[in-house]
C-alpha positions in Angstrom: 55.8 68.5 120.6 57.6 70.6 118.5 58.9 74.2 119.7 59.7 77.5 118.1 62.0 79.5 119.4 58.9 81.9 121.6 58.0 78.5 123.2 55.0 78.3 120.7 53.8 75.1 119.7 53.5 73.2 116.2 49.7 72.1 115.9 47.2 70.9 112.7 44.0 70.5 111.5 43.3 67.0 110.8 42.2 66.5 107.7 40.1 63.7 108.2 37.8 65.0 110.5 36.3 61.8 111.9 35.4 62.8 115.6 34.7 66.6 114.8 37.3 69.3 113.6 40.6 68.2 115.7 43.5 70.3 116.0 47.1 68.0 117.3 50.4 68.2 117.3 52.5 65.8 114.4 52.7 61.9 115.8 52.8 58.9 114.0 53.8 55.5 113.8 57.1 53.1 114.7 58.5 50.8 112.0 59.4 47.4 112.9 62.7 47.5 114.5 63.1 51.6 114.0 64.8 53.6 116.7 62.3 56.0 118.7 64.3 59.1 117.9 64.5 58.5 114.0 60.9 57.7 114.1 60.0 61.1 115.0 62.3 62.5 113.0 61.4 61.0 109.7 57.3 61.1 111.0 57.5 64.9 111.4 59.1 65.6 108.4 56.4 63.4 106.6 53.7 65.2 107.9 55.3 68.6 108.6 58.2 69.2 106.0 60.0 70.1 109.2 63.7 68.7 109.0 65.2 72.0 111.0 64.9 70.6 114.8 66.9 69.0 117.7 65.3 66.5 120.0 65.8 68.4 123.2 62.9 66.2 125.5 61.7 62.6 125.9 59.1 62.1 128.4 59.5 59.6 131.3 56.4 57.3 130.4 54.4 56.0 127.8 51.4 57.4 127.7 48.0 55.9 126.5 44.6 56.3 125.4 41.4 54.5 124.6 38.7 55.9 122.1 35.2 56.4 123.0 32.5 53.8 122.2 31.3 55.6 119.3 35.0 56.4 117.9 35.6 52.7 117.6 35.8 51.1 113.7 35.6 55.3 112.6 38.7 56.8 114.2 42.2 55.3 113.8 41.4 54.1 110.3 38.6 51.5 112.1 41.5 49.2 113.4 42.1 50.0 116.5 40.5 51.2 120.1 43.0 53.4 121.3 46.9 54.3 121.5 49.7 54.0 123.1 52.6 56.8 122.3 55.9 57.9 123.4 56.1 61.5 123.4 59.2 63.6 122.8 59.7 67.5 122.6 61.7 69.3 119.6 62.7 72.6 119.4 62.7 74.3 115.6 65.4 76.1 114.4 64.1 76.5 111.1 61.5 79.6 109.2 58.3 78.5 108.5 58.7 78.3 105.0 60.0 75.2 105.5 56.7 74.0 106.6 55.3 71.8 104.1 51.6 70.0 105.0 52.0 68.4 101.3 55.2 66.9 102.6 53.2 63.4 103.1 50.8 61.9 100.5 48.0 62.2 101.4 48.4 65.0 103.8 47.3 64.9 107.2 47.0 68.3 108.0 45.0 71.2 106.3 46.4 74.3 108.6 48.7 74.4 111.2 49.4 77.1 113.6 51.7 78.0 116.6 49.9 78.1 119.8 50.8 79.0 123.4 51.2 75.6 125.3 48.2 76.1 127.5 45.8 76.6 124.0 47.2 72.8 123.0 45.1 70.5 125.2 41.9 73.0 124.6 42.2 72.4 121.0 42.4 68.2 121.1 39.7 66.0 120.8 38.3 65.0 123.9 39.4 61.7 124.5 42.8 62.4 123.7 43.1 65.7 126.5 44.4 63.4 129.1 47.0 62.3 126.9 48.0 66.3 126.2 47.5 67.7 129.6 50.4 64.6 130.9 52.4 65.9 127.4 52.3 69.5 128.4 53.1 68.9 132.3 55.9 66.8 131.1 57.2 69.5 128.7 55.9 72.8 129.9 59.7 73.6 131.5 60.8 73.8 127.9 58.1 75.6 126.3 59.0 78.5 129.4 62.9 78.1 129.1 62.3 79.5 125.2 65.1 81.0 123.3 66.1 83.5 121.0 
């Protein structure tokens, strides 16, 4: 979850829009052996062109979902049936002109917006909500204690 400075949050459109038009916020995938907090360094600023943050959150758990019957072999590229992720909260010091969606080829997102925390789980695809509603509980008391 990436933070501005207001307590706004980073989200974008999916390009791919599988499972209907799906609005998120930037996650992605663990190398072999990679540390958590480099991943999500080096898979924001491949989807984002955001290098200008601190980590300044981790949340407790792991946190899972599974997709829908009908999601399964379309959604997730067709190999998989759901996800397990380890969320962590950023806070971006940057302006943002330094984000960049063609950071990442091919891009992921087409648009991307700052949203109040409470528009982020509205905006997910439905099987993913429980997943966001634990995210925002988790990080709400950063997204309030905003600076600047």
């Amino acid at each position: 979850m990436v933070l501005n400075p207001r307590g706004e949050v980073f989200v974008g459109r999916r390009i791919d829009q599988d499972m209907g038009e799906a609005w998120q916020m930037p996650q992605g995938g663990i190398d072999a052996g990679e540390d958590l907090a480099r991943a999500v360094l080096r898979e924001l600023a491949e989807e984002t062109g955001i290098t200008s943050v601190k980590i300044v959150g981790e949340a407790r758990e792991w946190f899972s979902y599974d997709l829908p019957r009908e999601a399964i072999g379309v959604a997730l590229k067709g190999k998989y049936r759901g996800q397990t992720q380890k969320w962590f909260a950023l806070r971006f010091a940057g302006s943002d002109r330094e984000i960049d969606l063609n950071a990442h080829v091919p891009p992921e997102f087409d648009q991307w917006r700052w949203v109040a925390i409470d528009e982020v789980v509205r905006l997910i695809v439905p099987f993913k909500r429980g997943v966001y509603e634990q995210v925002v509980r988790e990080f709400r008391p950063l997204a309030q204690g905003r600076i600047g």
